[in-house]
C-alpha positions in Angstrom: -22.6 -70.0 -26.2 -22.7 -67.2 -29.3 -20.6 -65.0 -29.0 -22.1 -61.5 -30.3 -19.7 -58.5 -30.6 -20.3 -54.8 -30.7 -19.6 -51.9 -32.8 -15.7 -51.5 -33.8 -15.1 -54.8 -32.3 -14.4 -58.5 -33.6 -14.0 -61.5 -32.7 -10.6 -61.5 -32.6 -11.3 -59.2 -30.2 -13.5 -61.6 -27.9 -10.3 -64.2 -28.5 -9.5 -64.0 -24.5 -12.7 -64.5 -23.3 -13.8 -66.9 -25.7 -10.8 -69.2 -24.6 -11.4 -68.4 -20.8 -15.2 -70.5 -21.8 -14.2 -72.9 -23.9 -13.0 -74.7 -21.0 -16.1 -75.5 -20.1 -18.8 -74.7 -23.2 -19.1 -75.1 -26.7 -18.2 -71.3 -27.8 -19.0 -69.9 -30.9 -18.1 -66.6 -32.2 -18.6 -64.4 -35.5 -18.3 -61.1 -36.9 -20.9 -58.5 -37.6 -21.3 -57.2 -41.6 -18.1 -55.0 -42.2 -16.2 -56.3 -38.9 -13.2 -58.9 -38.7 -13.5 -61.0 -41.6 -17.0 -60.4 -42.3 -17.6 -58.3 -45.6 -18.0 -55.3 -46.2 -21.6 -53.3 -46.9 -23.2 -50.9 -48.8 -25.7 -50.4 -45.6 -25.0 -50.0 -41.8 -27.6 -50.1 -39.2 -29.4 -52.0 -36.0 -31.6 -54.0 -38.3 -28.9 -54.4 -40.5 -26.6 -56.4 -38.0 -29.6 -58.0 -36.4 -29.9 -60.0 -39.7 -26.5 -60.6 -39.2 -27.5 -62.4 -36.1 -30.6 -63.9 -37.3 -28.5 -65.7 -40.2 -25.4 -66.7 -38.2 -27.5 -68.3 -35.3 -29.9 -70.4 -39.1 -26.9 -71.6 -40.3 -25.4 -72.8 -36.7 -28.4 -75.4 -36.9 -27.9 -76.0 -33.0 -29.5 -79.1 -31.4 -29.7 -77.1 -28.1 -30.9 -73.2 -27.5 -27.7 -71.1 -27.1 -27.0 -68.7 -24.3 -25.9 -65.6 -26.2 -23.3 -63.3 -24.9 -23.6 -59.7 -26.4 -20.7 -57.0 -25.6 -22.1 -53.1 -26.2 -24.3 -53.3 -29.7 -24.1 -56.8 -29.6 -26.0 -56.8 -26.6 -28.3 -54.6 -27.7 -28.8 -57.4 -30.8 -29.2 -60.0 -27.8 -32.3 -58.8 -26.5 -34.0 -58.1 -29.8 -33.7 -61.3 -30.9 -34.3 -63.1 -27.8 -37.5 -60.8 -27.7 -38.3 -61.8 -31.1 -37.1 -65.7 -31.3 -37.7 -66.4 -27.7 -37.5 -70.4 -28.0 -34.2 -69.8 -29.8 -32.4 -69.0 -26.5 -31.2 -70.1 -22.8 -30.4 -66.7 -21.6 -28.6 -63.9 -22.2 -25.3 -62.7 -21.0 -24.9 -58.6 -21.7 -21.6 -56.8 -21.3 -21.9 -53.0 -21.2 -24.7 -52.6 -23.5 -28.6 -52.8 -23.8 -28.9 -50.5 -20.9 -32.6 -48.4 -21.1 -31.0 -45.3 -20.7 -34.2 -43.1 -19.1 -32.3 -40.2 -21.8 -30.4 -39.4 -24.6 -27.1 -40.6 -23.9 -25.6 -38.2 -26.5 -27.1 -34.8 -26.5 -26.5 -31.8 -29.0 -23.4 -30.5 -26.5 -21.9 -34.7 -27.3 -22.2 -34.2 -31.1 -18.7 -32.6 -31.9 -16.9 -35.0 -29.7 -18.9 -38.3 -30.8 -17.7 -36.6 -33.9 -14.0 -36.8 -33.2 -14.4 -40.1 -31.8 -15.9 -41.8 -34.9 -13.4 -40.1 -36.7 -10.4 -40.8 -34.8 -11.6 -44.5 -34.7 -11.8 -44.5 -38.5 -8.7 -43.6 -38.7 -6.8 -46.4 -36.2 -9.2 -48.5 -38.7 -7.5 -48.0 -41.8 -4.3 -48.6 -40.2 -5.6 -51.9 -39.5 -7.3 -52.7 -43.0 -3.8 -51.9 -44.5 -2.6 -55.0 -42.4 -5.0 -57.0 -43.2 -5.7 -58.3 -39.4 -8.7 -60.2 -38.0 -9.4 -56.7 -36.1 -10.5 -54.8 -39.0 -13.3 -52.8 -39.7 -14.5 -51.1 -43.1 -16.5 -48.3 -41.5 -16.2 -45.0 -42.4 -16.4 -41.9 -39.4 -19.8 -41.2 -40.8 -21.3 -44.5 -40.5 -19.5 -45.0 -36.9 -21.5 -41.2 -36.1 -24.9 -42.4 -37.7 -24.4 -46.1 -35.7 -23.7 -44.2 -32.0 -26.8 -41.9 -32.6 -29.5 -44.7 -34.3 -27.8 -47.0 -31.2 -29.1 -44.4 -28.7 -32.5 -44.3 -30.3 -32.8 -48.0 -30.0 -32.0 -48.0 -26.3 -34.4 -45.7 -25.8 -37.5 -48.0 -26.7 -35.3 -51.6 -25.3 -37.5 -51.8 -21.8 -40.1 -53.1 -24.3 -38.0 -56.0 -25.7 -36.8 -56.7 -22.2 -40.5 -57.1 -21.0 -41.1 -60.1 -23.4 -38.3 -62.2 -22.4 -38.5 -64.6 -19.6 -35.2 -66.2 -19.6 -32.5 -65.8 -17.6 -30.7 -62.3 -17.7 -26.6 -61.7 -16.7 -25.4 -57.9 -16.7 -22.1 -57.0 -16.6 -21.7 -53.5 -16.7 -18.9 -51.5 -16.3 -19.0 -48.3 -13.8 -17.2 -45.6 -16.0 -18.3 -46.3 -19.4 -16.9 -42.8 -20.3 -13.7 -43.4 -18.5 -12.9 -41.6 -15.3 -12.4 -37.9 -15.7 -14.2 -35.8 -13.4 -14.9 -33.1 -15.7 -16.2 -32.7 -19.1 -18.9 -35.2 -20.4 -17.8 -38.4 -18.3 -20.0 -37.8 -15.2 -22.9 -37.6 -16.7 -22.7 -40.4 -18.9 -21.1 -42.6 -15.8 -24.7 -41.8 -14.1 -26.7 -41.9 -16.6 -25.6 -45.8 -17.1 -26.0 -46.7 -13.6 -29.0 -44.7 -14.3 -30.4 -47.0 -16.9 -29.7 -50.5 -15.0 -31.5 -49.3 -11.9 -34.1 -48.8 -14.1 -33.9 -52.3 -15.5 -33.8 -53.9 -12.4 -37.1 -51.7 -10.5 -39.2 -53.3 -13.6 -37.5 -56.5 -14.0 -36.0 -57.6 -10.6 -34.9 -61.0 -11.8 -32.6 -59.5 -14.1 -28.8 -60.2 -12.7 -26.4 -57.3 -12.3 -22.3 -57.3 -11.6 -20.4 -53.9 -12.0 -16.8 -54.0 -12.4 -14.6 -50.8 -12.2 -13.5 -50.2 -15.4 -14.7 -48.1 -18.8 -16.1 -49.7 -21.9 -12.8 -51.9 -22.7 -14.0 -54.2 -20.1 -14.5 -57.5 -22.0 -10.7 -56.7 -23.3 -9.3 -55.4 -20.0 -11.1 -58.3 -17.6 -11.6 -61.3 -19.4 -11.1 -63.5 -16.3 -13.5 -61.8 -14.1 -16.5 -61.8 -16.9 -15.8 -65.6 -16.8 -16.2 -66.1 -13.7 -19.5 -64.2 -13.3 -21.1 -66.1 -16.2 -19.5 -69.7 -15.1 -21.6 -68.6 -11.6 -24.9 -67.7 -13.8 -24.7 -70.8 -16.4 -22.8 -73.4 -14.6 -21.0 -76.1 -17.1 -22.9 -79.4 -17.8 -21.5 -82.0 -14.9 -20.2 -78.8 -12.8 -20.7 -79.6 -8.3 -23.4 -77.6 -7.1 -22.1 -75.9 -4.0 
């Protein structure tokens, strides 16, 4: 299994999960351009970290196609290259991302707060680089902004990638992506992502969904139970069939 992570996050990050599998798979993890211990760019974008992918998964050489797990952009990277390079892969395992959102998940009344966000991310950022820790990330507030709004864009056109791969899909999504205030921008973004995996699923009914009650921290938060779904979707070599 490659591990793939998202935006803001490293594989120091994945740590916990990444141990939960390598009881029973060959687990390989990496950081994205500007991530971890990855270095820093003077460009940020989707294509950019898909040749991030693309160059990790060369080097790796593997005798055997990987499964590849993708958490939020990372997913997102998944499917494109599995779309792309489709003899490269087993299946795909995608954690809170790729969704085909039927709309803009961030509209014109999101911009200030996806404003604040990147910014206040930025900033918890730079108290990391000071550190020097496996969790650190180089991105400015800007480039986090630009990233959340190309991301969008991308998900927006991703039924097409989905429609050219025939291997084996996991979702694991989580049912509040925007947390779980009732006011304020939350609800809509909670439907709109249940939103975007029904429409997955009407088009491509194969695809396999589990939802667990959480926000977007999911893959930190419950590490055990997004083991267990993807031990039950890509059972370990020598594992009893029940």
């Amino acid at each position: 299994m490659v591990f793939c992570p998202g935006l803001n996050s490293t594989q120091a990050g994945l740590h916990e999960l990444a141990e939960l599998l390598r009881r029973d798979y060959d687990v390989v993890t990496f950081d994205l351009r500007g991530h971890g211990m990855a270095s820093a760019a003077d460009r940020y974008g989707f294509d950019a970290f898909l040749s991030d992918l693309v160059a990790v998964l060369a080097e790796l050489d593997l005798p055997t196609a990987p499964v590849l797990v993708g958490y939020s952009l990372g997913a997102d990277l998944a499917v494109h290259y599995a779309a792309q390079c489709a003899h490269a892969v087993a299946g795909l395992v995608l954690i809170d991302g790729a969704n085909p959102l039927p709309e803009p998940f961030i509209t014109e009344a999101d911009l200030a707060e996806f404003r604040t966000m990147a910014h206040d991310l930025a900033t918890q950022q730079a108290a990391e680089r000071v550190k020097r820790t496996a969790h650190q990330v180089s991105l400015t507030a800007q480039n986090i902004f630009d990233l959340n709004l190309e991301i969008d864009v991308v998900r927006s056109a991703i039924l097409d990638q989905y429609r050219r791969i025939d291997h084996p899909i996991t979702m694991i999504m989580s049912t509040s992506i925007a947390g779980d205030n009732i006011e304020g921008r939350a609800p809509r973004h909670n439907q709109l992502w249940q939103a975007g995996i029904e429409r997955l699923v009407r088009e491509r009914p194969h695809v396999s969904t589990y939802w667990i009650t959480a926000d977007h921290r999911l893959v930190f938060t419950h590490a055990q139970d997004i083991a267990e779904i993807i031990r039950s979707a890509f059972r370990p070599v020598g594992s009893a069939i029940s």
